[in-house]
C-alpha positions in Angstrom: 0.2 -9.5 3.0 0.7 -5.6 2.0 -2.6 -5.0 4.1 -1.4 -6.8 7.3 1.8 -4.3 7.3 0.4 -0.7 6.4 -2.3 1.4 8.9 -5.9 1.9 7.8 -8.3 3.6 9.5 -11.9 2.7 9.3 -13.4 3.3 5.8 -9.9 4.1 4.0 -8.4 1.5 1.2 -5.4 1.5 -1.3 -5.7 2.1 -4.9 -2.6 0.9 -7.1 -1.3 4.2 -8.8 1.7 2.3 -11.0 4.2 -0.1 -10.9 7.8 -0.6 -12.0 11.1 -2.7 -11.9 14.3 -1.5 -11.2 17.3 -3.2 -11.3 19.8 -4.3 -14.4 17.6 -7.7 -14.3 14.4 -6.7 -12.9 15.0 -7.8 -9.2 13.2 -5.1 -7.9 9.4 -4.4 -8.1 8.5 -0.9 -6.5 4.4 -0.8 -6.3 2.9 2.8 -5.1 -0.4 2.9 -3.8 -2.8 6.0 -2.6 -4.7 6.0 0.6 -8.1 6.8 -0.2 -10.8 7.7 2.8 -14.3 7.1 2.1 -15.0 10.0 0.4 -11.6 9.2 -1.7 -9.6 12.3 -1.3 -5.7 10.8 -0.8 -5.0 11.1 2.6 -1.6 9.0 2.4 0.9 7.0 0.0 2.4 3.7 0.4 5.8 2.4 -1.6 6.1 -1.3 -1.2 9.1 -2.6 -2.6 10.0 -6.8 -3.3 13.9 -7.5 -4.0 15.2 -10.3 -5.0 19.1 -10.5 -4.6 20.8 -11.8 -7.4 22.9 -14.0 -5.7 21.6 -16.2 -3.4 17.8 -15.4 -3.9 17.0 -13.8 -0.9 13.6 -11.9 -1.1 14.0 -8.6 0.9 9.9 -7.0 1.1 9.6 -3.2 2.6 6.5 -1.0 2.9 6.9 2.9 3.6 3.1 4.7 4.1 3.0 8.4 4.7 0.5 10.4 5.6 -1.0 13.6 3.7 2.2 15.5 4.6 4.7 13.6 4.2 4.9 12.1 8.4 6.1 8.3 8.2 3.4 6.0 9.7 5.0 2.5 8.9 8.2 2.0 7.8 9.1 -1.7 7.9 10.8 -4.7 6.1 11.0 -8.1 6.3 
Protein backbone atom coordinates (compact mmCIF):
# COMPACT_ATOMS: atom_id res chain seq x y z
CA UNK A 1 0.00 0.00 0.00
CA UNK A 2 3.05 2.44 1.14
CA UNK A 3 4.38 1.92 -2.55
CA UNK A 4 1.09 2.95 -4.32
CA UNK A 5 1.21 6.38 -2.36
CA UNK A 6 4.97 7.63 -2.45
CA UNK A 7 6.94 8.65 -6.08
CA UNK A 8 9.71 6.39 -7.39
CA UNK A 9 11.60 7.01 -10.22
CA UNK A 10 12.89 4.27 -12.32
CA UNK A 11 15.52 2.17 -10.51
CA UNK A 12 15.06 3.86 -6.96
CA UNK A 13 13.48 1.63 -3.80
CA UNK A 14 12.85 2.23 0.01
CA UNK A 15 15.03 0.76 2.66
CA UNK A 16 13.35 0.74 6.34
CA UNK A 17 15.73 2.89 8.49
CA UNK A 18 13.70 2.30 12.04
CA UNK A 19 10.51 2.14 13.45
CA UNK A 20 8.70 3.32 16.58
CA UNK A 21 5.33 3.88 18.46
CA UNK A 22 4.18 6.84 19.96
CA UNK A 23 1.42 7.37 21.88
CA UNK A 24 0.51 6.58 25.80
CA UNK A 25 -0.89 3.08 24.43
CA UNK A 26 1.02 2.66 21.28
CA UNK A 27 -1.61 3.95 18.76
CA UNK A 28 0.76 5.29 16.61
CA UNK A 29 3.45 3.52 14.49
CA UNK A 30 5.85 6.08 12.72
CA UNK A 31 8.04 3.89 10.00
CA UNK A 32 10.97 6.03 8.18
CA UNK A 33 12.32 4.87 5.06
CA UNK A 34 15.37 6.16 2.75
CA UNK A 35 15.04 6.49 -0.95
CA UNK A 36 17.84 4.76 -2.46
CA UNK A 37 18.66 5.21 -6.43
CA UNK A 38 20.41 2.53 -8.10
CA UNK A 39 23.62 3.25 -7.17
CA UNK A 40 22.07 3.62 -3.39
CA UNK A 41 23.16 7.09 -2.44
CA UNK A 42 19.79 8.53 -0.43
CA UNK A 43 18.20 10.69 -2.65
CA UNK A 44 14.91 11.17 -0.37
CA UNK A 45 13.08 10.13 2.94
CA UNK A 46 9.67 8.96 3.51
CA UNK A 47 7.67 9.04 7.24
CA UNK A 48 4.62 6.95 7.03
CA UNK A 49 2.61 7.10 10.02
CA UNK A 50 -0.67 4.48 11.07
CA UNK A 51 -2.99 5.91 14.02
CA UNK A 52 -5.28 4.31 15.60
CA UNK A 53 -7.71 6.58 17.69
CA UNK A 54 -8.39 5.38 20.86
CA UNK A 55 -11.93 5.90 20.80
CA UNK A 56 -13.78 4.71 18.22
CA UNK A 57 -10.94 2.89 16.21
CA UNK A 58 -10.58 4.94 13.40
CA UNK A 59 -7.25 4.14 11.49
CA UNK A 60 -5.88 7.51 10.16
CA UNK A 61 -2.54 6.29 7.52
CA UNK A 62 -0.20 9.46 6.19
CA UNK A 63 3.00 9.30 4.07
CA UNK A 64 5.32 12.46 3.88
CA UNK A 65 8.46 11.72 1.12
CA UNK A 66 10.96 14.47 0.63
CA UNK A 67 13.51 14.78 -1.61
CA UNK A 68 17.40 15.24 -0.99
CA UNK A 69 16.74 18.69 0.31
CA UNK A 70 14.12 18.69 2.15
CA UNK A 71 11.25 19.79 -1.04
CA UNK A 72 7.89 17.80 -0.19
CA UNK A 73 6.97 15.39 -3.12
CA UNK A 74 3.89 13.60 -1.46
CA UNK A 75 2.23 14.60 1.36
CA UNK A 76 -0.97 12.65 1.72
CA UNK A 77 -3.39 10.75 4.24
CA UNK A 78 -6.08 8.69 4.15
Amino acid sequence: MLKDKVKLNPGEELKLDSSRTRGSMGEEDIDEYSVLDSEGKIVGKVTYTNHMALKGFKVTRSVLQTDSTGMVIVDERW
